[in-house]
C-alpha atoms as one frame of an Amber mdcrd trajectory, in Angstrom:
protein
-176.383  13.891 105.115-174.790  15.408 108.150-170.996  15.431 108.631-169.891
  11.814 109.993-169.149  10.671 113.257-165.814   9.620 113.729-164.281   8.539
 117.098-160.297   8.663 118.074-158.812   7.486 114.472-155.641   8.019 112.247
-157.092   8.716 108.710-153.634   8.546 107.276-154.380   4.854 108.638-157.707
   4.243 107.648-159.670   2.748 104.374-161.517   5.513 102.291-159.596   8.998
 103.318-157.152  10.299 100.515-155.370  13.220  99.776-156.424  15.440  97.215
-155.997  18.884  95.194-158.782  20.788  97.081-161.058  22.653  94.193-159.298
  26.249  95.819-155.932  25.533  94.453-157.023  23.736  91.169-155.633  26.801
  89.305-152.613  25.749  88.531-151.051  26.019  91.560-149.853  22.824  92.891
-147.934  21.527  95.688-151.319  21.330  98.006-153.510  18.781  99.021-156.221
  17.972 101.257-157.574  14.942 103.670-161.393  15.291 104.075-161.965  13.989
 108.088-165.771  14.577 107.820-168.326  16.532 105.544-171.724  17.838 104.811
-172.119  17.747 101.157-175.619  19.612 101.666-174.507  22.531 103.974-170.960
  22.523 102.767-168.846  22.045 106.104-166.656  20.030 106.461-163.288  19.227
 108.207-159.910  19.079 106.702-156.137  18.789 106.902-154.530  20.458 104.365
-150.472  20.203 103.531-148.479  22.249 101.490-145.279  20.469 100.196-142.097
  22.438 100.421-142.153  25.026  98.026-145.790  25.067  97.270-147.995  28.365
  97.245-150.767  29.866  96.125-151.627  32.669  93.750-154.954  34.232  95.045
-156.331  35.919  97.365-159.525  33.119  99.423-162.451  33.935 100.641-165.220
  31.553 101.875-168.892  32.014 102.762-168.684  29.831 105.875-166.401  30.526
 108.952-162.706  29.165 108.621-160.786  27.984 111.805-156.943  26.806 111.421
-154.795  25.395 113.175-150.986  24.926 111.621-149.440  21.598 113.085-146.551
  21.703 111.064-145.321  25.132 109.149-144.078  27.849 108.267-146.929  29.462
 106.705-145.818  32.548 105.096-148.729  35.094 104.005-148.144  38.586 103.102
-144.640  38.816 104.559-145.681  37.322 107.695-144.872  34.122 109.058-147.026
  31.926 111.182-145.581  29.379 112.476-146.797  26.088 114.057-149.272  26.378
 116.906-150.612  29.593 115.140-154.703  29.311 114.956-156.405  32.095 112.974
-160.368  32.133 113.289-162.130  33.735 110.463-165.694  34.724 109.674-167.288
  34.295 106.650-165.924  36.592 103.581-162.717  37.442 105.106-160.295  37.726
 102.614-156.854  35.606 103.644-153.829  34.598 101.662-152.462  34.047  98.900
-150.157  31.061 101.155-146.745  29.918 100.652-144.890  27.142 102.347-140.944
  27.210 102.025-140.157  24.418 103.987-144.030  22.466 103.939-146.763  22.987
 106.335-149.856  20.884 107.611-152.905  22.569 108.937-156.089  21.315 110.316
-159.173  23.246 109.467-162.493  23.202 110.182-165.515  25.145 108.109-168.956
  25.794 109.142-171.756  28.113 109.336-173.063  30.039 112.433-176.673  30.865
 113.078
């Protein structure tokens, strides 16, 4: 089924969208969660916010097979000594290798994955 059509809505407002531990951080981590907006469970894109609560970070090193583009609403996000803070986007093509993340005082990022022909 192709990703879902959604127009103007607040999903923190709406029936049937819930945070979650996204399957990348299931490792133990903690601390991070993610609101699926819209998905294609066949291709694998989809569209996500994704907040880290203060504190939180991640251990590995992510790659994915589809492009990544983020946008941090709310932040610091802290990888590899740099900071990046809100209003930072970071486009990324598929295998680029990104992280591990941290979040001293929280962050909220909106992301969107896909694949490019």
């Amino acid at each position: 089924m192709p990703k879902q059509m959604h127009e103007f809505f607040d999903p923190r407002k709406t029936e049937g969208f819930q945070w979650r531990t996204p399957e990348s951080y299931q490792n133990g981590e903690g601390g991070v969660q993610e609101m699926i907006v819209t998905e294609d469970k066949e291709t694998g894109v989809f569209t996500r916010f994704l907040k880290f609560e203060p504190g939180a970070s991640g251990k590995g090193t992510l790659t994915h097979e589809c492009w990544e583009e983020v946008y941090i609403i709310e932040g610091p996000l802290v990888a590899e000594g740099q900071v990046y803070e809100a209003g930072t986007v970071a486009i990324r093509p598929p295998g680029m290798p990104h992280g591990p993340f941290s979040a001293p005082e929280g962050a909220l990022t909106f992301e969107v994955h896909y694949y490019s022909k």
